[in-house]
PDBQT receptor file of N, H, CA, C and O in Angstrom, charges set to zero:
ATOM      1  N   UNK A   1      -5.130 -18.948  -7.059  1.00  0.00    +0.000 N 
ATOM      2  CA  UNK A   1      -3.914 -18.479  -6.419  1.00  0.00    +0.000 C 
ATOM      3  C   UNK A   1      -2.729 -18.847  -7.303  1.00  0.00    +0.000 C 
ATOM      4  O   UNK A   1      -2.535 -20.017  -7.633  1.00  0.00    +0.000 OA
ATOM      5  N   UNK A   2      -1.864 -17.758  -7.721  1.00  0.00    +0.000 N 
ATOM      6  H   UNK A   2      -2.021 -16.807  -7.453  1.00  0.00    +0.000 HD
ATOM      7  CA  UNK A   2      -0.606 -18.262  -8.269  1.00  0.00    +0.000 C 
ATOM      8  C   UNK A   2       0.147 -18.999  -7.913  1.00  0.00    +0.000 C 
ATOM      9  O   UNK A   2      -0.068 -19.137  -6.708  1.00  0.00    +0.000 OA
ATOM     10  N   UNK A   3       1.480 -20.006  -8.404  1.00  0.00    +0.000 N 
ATOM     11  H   UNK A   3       1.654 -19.894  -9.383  1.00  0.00    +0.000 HD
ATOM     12  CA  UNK A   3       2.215 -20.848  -8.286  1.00  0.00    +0.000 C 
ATOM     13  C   UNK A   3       2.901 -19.943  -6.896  1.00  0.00    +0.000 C 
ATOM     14  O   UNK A   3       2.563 -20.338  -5.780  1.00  0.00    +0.000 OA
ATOM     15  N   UNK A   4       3.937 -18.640  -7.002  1.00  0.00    +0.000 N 
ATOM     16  H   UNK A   4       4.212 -18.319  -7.908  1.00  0.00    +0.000 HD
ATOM     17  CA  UNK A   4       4.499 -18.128  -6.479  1.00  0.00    +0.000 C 
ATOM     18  C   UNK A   4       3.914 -18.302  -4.750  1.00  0.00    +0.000 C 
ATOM     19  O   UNK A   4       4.522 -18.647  -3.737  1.00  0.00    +0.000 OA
ATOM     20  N   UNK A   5       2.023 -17.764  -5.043  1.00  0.00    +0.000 N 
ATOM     21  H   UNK A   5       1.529 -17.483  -5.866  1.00  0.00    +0.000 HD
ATOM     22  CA  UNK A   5       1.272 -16.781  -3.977  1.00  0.00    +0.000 C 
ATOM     23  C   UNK A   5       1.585 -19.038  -2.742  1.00  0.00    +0.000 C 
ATOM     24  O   UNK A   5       2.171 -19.377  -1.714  1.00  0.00    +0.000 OA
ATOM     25  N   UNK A   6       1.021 -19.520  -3.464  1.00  0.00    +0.000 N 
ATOM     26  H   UNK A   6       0.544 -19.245  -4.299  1.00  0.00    +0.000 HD
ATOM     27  CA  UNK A   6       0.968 -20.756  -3.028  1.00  0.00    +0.000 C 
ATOM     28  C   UNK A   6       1.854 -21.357  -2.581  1.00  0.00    +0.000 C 
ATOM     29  O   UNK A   6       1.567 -22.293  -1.835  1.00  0.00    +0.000 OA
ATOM     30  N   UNK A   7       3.369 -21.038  -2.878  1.00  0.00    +0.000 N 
ATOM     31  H   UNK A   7       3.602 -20.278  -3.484  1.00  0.00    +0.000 HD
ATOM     32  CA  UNK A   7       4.524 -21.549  -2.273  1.00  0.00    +0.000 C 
ATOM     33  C   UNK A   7       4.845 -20.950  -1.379  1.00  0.00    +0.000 C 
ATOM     34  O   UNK A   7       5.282 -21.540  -0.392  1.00  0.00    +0.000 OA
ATOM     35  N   UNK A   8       4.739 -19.542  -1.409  1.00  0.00    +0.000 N 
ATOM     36  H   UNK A   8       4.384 -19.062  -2.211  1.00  0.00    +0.000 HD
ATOM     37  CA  UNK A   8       4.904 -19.077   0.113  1.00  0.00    +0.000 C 
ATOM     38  C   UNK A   8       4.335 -18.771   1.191  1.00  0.00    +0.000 C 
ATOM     39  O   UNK A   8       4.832 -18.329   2.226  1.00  0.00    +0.000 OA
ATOM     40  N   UNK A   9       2.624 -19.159   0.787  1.00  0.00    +0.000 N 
ATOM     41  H   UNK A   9       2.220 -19.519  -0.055  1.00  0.00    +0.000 HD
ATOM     42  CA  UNK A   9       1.710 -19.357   1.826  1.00  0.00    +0.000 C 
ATOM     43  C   UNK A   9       1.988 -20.410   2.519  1.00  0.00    +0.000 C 
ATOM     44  O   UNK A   9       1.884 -20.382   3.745  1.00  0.00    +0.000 OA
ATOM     45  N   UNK A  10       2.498 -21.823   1.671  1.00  0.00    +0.000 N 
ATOM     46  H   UNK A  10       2.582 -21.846   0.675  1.00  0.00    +0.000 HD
ATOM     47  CA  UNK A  10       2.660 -23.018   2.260  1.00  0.00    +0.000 C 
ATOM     48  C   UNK A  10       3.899 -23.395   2.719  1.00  0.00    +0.000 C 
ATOM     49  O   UNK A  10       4.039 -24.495   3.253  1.00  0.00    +0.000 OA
ATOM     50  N   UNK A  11       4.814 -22.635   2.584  1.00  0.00    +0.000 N 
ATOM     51  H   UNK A  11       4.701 -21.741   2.150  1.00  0.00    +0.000 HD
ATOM     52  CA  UNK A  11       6.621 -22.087   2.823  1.00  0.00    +0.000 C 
ATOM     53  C   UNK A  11       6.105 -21.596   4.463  1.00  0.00    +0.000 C 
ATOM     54  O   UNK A  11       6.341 -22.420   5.347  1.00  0.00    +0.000 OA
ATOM     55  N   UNK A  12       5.583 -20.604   4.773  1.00  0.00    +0.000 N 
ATOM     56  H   UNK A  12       5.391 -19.935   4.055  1.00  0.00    +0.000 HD
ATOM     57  CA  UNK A  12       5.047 -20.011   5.829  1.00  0.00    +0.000 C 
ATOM     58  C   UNK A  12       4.269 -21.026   6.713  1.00  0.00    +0.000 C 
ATOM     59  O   UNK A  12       4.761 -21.496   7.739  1.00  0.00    +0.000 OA
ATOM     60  N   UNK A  13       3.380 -21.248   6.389  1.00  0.00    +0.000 N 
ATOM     61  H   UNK A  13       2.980 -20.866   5.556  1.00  0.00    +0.000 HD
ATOM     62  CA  UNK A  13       2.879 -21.850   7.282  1.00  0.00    +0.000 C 
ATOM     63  C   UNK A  13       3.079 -23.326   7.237  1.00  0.00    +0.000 C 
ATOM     64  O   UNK A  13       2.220 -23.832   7.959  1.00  0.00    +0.000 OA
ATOM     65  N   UNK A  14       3.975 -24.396   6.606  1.00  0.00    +0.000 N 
ATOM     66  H   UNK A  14       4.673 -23.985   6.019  1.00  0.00    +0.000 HD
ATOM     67  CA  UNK A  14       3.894 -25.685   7.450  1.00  0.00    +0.000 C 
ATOM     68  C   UNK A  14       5.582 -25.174   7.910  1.00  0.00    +0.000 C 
ATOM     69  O   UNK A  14       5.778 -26.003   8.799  1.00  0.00    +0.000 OA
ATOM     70  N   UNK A  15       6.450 -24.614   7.867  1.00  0.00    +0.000 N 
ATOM     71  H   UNK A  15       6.290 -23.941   7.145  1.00  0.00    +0.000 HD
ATOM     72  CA  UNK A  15       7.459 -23.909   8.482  1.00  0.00    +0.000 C 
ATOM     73  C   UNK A  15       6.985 -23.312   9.930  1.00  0.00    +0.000 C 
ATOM     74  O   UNK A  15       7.726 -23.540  10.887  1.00  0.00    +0.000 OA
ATOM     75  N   UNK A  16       5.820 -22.579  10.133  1.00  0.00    +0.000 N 
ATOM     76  H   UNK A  16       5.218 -22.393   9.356  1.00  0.00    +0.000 HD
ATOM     77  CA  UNK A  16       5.553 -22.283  11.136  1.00  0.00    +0.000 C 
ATOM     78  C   UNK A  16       5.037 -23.647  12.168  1.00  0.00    +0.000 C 
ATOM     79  O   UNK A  16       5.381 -23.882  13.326  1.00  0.00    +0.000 OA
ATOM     80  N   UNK A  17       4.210 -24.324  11.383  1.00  0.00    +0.000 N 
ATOM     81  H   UNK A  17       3.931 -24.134  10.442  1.00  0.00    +0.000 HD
ATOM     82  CA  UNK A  17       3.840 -25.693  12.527  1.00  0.00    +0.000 C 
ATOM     83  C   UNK A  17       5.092 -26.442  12.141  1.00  0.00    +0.000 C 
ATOM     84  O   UNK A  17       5.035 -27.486  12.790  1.00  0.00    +0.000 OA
ATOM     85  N   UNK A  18       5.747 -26.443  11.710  1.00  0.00    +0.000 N 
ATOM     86  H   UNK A  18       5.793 -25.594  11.183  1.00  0.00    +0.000 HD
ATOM     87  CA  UNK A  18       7.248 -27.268  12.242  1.00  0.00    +0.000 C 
ATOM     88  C   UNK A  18       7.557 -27.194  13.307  1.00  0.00    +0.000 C 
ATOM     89  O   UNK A  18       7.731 -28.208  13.983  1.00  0.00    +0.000 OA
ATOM     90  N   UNK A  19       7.757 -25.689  13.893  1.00  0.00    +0.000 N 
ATOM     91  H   UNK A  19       7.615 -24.865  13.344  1.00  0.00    +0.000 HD
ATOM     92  CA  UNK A  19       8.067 -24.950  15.084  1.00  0.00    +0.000 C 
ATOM     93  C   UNK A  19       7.429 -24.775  15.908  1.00  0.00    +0.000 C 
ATOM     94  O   UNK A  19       7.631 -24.093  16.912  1.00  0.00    +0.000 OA
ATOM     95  N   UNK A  20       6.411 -25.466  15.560  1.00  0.00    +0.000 N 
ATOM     96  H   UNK A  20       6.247 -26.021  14.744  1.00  0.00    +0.000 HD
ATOM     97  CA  UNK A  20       4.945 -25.356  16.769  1.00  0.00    +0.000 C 
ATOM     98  C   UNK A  20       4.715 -23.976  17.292  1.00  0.00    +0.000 C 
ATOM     99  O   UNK A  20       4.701 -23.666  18.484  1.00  0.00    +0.000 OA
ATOM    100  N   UNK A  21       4.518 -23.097  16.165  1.00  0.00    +0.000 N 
ATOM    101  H   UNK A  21       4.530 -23.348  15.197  1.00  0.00    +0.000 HD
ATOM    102  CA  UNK A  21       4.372 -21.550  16.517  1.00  0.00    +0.000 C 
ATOM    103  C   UNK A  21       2.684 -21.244  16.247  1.00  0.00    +0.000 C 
ATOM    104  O   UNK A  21       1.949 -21.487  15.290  1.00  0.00    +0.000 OA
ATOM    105  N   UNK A  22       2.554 -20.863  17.023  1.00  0.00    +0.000 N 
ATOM    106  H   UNK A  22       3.151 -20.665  17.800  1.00  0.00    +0.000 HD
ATOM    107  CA  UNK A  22       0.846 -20.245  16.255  1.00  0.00    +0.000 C 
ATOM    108  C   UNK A  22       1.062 -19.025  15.547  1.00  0.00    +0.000 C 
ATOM    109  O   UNK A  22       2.226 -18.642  15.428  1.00  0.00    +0.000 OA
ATOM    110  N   UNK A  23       0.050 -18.291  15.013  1.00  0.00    +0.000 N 
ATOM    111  H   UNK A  23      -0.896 -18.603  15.110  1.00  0.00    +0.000 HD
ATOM    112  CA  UNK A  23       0.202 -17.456  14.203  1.00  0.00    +0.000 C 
ATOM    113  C   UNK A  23       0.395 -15.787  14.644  1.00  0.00    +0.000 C 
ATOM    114  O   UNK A  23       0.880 -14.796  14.099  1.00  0.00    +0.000 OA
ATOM    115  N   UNK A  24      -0.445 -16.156  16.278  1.00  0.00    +0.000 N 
ATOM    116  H   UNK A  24      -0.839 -16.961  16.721  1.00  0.00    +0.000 HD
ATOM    117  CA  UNK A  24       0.189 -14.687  17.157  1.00  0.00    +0.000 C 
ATOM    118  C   UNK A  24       1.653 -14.927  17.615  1.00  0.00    +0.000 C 
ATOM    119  O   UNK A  24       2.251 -13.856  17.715  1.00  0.00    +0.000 OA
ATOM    120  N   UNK A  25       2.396 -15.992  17.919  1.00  0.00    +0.000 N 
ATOM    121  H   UNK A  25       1.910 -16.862  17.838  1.00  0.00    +0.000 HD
ATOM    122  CA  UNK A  25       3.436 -16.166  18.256  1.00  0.00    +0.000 C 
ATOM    123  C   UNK A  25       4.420 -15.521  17.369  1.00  0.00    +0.000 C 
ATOM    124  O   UNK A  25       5.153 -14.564  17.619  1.00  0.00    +0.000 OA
ATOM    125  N   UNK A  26       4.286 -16.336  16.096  1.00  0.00    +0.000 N 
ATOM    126  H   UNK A  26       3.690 -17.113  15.893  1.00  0.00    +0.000 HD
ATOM    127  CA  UNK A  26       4.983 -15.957  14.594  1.00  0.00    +0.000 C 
ATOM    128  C   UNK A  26       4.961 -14.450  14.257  1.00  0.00    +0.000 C 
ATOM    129  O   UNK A  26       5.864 -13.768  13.774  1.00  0.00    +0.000 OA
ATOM    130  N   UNK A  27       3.507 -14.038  14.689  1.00  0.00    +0.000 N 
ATOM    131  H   UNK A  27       2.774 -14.593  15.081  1.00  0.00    +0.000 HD
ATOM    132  CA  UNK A  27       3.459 -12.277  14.506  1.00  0.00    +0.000 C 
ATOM    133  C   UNK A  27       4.106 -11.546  15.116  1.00  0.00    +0.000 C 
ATOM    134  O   UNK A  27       4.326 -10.454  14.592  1.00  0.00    +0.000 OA
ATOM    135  N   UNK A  28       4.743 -11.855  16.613  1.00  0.00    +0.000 N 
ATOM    136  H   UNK A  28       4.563 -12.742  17.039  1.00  0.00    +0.000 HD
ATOM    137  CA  UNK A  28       4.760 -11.520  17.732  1.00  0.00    +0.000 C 
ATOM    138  C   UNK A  28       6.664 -11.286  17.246  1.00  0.00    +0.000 C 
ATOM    139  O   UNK A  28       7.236 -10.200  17.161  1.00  0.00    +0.000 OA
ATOM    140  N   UNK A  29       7.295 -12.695  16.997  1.00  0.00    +0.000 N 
ATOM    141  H   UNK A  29       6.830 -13.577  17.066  1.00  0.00    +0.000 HD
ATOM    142  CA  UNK A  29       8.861 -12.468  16.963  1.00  0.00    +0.000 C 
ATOM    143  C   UNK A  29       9.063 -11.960  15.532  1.00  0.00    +0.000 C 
ATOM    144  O   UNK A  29      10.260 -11.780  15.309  1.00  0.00    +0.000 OA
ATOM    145  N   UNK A  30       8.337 -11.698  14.581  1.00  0.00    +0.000 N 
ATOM    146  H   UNK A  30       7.365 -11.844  14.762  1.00  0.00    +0.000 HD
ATOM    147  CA  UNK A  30       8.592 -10.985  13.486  1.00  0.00    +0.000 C 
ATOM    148  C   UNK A  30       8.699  -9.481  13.486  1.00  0.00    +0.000 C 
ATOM    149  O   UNK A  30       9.556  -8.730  13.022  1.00  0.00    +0.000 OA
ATOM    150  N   UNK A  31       7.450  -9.238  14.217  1.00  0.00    +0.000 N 
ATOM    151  H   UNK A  31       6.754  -9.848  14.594  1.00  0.00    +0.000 HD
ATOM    152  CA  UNK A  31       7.295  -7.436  14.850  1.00  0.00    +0.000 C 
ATOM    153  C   UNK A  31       6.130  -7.320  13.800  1.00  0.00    +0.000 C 
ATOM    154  O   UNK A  31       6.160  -6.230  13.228  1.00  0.00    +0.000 OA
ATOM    155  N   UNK A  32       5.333  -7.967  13.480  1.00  0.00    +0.000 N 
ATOM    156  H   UNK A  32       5.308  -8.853  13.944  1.00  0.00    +0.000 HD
ATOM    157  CA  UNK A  32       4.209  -7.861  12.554  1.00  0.00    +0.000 C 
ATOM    158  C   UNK A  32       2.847  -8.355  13.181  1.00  0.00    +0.000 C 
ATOM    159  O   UNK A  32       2.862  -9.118  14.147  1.00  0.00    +0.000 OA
ATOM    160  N   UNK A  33       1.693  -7.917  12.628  1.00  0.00    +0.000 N 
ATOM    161  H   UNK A  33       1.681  -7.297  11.843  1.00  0.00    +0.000 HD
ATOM    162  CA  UNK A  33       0.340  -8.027  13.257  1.00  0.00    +0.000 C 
ATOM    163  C   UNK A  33      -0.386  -9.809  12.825  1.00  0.00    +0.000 C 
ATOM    164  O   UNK A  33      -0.474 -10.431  11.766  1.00  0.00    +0.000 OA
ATOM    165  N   UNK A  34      -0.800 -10.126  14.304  1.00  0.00    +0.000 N 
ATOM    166  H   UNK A  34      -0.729  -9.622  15.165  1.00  0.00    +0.000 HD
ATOM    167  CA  UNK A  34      -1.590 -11.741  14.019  1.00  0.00    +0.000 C 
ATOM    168  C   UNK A  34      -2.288 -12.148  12.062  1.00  0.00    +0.000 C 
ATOM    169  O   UNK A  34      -2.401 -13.154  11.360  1.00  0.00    +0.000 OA
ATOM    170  N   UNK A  35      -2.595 -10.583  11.919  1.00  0.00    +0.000 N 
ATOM    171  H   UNK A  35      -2.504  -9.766  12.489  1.00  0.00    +0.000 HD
ATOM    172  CA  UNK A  35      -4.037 -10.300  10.558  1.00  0.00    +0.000 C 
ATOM    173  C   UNK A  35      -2.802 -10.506   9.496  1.00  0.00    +0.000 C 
ATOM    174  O   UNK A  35      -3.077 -10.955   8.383  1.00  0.00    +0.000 OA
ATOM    175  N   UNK A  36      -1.518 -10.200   9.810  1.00  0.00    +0.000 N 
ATOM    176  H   UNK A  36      -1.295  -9.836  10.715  1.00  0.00    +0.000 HD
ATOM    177  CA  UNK A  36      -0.879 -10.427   8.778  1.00  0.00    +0.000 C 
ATOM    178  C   UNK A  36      -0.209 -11.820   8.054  1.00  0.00    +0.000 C 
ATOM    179  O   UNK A  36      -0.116 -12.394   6.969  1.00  0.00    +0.000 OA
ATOM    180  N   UNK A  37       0.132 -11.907   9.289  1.00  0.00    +0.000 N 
ATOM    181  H   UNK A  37       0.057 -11.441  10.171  1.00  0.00    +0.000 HD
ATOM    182  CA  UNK A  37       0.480 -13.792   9.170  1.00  0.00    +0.000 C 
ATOM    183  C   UNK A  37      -0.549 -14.091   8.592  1.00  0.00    +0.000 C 
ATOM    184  O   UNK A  37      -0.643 -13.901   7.379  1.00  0.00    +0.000 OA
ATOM    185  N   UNK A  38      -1.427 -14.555   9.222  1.00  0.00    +0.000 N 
ATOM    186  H   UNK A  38      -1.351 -14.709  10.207  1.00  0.00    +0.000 HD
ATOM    187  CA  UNK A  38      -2.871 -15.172   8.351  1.00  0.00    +0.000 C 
ATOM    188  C   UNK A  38      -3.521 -14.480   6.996  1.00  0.00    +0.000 C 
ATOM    189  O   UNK A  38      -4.362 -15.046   6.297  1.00  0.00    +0.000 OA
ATOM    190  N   UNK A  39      -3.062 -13.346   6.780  1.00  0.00    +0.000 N 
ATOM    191  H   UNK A  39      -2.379 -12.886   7.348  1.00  0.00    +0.000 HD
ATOM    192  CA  UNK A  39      -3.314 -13.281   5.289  1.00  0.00    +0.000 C 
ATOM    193  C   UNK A  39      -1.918 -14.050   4.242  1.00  0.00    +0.000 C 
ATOM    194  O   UNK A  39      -2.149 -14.566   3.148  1.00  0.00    +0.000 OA
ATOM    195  N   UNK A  40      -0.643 -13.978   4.810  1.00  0.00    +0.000 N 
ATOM    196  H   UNK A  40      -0.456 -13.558   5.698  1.00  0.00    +0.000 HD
ATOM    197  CA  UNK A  40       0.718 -14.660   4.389  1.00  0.00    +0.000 C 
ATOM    198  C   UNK A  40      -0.108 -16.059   3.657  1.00  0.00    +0.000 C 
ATOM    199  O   UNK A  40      -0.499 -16.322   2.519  1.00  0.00    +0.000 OA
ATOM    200  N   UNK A  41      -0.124 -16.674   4.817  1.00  0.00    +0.000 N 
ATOM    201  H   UNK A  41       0.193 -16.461   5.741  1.00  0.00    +0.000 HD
ATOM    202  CA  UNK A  41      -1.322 -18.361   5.190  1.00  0.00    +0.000 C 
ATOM    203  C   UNK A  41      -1.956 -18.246   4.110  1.00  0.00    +0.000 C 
ATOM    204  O   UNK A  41      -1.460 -18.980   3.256  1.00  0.00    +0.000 OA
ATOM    205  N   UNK A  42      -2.969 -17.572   3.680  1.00  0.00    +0.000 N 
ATOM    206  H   UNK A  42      -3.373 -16.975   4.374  1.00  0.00    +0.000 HD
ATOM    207  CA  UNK A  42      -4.351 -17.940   3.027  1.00  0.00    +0.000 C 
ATOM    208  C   UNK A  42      -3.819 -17.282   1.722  1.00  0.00    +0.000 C 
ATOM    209  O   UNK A  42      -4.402 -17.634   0.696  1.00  0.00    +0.000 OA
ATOM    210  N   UNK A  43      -3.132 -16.672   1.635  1.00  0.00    +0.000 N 
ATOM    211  H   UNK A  43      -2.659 -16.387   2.469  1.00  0.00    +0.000 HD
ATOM    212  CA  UNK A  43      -2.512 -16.217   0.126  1.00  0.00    +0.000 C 
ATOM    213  C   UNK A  43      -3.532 -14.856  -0.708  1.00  0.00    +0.000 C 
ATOM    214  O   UNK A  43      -4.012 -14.681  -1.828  1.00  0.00    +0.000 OA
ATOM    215  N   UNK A  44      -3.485 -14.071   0.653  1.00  0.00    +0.000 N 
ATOM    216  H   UNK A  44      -3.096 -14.213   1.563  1.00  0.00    +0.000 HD
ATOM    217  CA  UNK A  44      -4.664 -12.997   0.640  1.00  0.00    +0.000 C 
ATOM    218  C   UNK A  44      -3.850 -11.923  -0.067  1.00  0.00    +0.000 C 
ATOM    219  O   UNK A  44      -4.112 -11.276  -1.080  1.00  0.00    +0.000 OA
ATOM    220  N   UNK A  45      -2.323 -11.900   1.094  1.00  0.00    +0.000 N 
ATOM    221  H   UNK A  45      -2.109 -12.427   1.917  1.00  0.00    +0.000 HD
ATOM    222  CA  UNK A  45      -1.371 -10.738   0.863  1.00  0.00    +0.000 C 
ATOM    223  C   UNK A  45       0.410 -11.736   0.589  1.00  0.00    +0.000 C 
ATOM    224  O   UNK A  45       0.696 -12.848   1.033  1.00  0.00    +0.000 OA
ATOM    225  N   UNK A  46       1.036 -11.066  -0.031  1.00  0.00    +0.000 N 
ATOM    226  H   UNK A  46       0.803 -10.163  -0.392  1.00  0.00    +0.000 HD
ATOM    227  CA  UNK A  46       2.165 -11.483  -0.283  1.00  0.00    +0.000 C 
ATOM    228  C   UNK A  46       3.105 -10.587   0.810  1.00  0.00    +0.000 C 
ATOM    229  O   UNK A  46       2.976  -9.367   0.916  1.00  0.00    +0.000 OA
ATOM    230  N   UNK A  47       3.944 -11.277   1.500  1.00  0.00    +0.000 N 
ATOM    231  H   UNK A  47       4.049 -12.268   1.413  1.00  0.00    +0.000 HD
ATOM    232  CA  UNK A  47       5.535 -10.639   2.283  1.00  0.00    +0.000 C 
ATOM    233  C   UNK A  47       6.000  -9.373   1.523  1.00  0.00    +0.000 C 
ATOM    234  O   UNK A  47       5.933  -9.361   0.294  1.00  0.00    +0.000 OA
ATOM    235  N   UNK A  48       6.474  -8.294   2.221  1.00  0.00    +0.000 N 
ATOM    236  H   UNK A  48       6.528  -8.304   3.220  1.00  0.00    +0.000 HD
ATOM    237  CA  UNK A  48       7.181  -7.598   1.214  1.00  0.00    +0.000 C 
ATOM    238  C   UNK A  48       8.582  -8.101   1.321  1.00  0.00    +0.000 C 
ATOM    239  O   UNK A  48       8.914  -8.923   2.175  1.00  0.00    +0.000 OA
ATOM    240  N   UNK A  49       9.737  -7.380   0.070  1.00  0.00    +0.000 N 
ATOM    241  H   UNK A  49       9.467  -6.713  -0.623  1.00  0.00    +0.000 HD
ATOM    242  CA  UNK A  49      10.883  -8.104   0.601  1.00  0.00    +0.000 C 
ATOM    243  C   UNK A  49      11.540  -8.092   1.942  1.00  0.00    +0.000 C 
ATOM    244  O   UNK A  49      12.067  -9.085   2.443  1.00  0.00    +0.000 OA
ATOM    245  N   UNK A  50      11.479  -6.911   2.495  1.00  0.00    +0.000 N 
ATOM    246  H   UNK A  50      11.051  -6.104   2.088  1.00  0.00    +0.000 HD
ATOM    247  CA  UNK A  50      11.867  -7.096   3.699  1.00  0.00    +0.000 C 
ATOM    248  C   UNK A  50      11.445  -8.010   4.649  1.00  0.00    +0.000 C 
ATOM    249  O   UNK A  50      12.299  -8.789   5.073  1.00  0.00    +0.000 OA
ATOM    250  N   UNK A  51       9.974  -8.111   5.205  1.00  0.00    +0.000 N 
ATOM    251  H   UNK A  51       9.281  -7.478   4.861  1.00  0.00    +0.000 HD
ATOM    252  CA  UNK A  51       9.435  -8.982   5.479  1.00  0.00    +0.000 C 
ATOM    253  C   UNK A  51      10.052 -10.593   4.902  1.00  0.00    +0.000 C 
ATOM    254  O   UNK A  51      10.538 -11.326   5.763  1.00  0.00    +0.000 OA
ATOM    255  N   UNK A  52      10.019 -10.945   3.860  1.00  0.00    +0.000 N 
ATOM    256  H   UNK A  52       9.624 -10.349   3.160  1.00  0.00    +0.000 HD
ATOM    257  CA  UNK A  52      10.564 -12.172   3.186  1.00  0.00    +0.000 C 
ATOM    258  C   UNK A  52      11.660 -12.609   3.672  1.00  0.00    +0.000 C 
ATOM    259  O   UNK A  52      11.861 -13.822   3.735  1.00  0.00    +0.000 OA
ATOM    260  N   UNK A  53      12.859 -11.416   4.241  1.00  0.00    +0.000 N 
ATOM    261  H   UNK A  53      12.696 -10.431   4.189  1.00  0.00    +0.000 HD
ATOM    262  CA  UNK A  53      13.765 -11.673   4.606  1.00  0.00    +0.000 C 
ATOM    263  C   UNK A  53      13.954 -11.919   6.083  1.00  0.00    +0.000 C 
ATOM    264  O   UNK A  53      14.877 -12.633   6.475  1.00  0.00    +0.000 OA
ATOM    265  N   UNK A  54      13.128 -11.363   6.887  1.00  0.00    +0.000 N 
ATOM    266  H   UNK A  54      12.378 -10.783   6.568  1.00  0.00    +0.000 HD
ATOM    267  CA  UNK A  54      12.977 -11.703   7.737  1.00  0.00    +0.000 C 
ATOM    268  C   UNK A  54      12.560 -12.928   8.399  1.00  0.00    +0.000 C 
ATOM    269  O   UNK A  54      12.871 -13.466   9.461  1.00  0.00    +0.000 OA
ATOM    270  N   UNK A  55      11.689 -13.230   7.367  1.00  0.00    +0.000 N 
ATOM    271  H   UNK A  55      11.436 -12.793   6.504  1.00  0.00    +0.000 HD
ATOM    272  CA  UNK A  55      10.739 -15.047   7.771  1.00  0.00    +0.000 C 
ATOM    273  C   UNK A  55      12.228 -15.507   7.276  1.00  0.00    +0.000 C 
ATOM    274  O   UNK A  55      12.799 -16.169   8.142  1.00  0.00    +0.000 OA
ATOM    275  N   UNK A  56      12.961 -15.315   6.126  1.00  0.00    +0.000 N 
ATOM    276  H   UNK A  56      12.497 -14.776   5.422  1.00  0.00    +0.000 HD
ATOM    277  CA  UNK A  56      14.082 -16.832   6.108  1.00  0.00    +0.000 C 
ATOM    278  C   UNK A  56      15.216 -16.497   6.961  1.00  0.00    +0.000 C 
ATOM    279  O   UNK A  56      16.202 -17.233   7.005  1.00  0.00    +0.000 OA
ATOM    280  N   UNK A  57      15.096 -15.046   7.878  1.00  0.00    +0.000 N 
ATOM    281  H   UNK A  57      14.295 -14.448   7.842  1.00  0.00    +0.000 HD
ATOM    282  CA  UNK A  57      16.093 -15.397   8.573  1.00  0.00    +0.000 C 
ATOM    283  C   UNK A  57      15.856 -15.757  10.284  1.00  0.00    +0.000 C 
ATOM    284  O   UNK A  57      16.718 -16.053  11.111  1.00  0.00    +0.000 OA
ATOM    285  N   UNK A  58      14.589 -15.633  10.442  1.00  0.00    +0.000 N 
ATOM    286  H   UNK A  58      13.889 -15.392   9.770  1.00  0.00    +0.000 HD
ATOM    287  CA  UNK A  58      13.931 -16.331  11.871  1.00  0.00    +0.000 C 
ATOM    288  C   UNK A  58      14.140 -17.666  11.557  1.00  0.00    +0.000 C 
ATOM    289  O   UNK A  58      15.051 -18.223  12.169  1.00  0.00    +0.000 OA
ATOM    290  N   UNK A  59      13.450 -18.369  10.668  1.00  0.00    +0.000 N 
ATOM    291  H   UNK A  59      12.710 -17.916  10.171  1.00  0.00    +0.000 HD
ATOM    292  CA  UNK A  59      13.435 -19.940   9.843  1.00  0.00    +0.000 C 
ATOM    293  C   UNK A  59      14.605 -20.305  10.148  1.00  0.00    +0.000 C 
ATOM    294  O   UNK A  59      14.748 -21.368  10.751  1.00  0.00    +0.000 OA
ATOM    295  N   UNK A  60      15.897 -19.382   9.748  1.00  0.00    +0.000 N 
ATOM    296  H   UNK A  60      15.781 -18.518   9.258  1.00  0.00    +0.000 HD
ATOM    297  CA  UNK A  60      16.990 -20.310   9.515  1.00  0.00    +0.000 C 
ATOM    298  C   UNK A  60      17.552 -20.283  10.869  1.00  0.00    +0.000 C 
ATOM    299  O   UNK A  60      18.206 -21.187  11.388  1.00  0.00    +0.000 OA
ATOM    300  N   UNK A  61      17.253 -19.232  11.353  1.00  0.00    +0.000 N 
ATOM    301  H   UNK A  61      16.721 -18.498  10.931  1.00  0.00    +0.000 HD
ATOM    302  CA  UNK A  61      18.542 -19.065  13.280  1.00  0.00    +0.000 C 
ATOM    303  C   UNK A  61      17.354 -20.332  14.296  1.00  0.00    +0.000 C 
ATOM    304  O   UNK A  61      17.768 -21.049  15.207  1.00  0.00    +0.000 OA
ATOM    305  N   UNK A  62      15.815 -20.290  13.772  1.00  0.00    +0.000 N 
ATOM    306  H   UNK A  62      15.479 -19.708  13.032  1.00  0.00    +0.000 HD
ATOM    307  CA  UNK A  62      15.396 -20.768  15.060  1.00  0.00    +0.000 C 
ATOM    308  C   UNK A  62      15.869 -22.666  14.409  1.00  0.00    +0.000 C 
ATOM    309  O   UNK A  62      15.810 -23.438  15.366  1.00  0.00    +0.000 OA
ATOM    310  N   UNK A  63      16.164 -23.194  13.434  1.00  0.00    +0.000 N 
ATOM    311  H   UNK A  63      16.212 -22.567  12.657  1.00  0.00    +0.000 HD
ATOM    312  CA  UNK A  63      16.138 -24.044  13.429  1.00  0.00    +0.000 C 
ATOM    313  C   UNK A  63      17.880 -24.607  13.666  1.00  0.00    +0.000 C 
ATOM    314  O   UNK A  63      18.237 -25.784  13.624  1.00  0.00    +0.000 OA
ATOM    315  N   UNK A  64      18.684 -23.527  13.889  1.00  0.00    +0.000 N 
ATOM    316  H   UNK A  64      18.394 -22.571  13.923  1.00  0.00    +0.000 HD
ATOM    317  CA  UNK A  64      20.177 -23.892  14.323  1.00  0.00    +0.000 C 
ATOM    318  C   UNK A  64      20.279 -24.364  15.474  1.00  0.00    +0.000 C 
ATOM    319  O   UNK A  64      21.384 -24.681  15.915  1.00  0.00    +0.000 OA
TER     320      UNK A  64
């Protein structure tokens, strides 16, 4: 797994158990499918940018 694929698998998901979100939860307020998160996680599939922007801007409002 690349440097990149690995930082934002692990960006994603210990961000998500910060928040004590599971991974249907996380799918659920993004507007994206459970299969997707968990490929994010395992460094199967990469965010597109939009997507990307979306995780840092849930990240940043839910932790205000």
């Amino acid at each position: 797994m690349s440097p990149e694929k690995m930082l934002t698998s692990d960006f994603i998901k210990s961000s998500r158990l910060q928040l004590k979100l599971t991974q249907e939860k996380l799918a659920e307020c993004l507007g994206v499918s459970f299969a997707t998160v968990n490929r994010w996680e395992n460094g199967q599939a990469q965010p597109s940018k939009l997507a990307k922007r979306q995780l840092n801007r849930f990240f940043l409002e839910i932790q205000q």
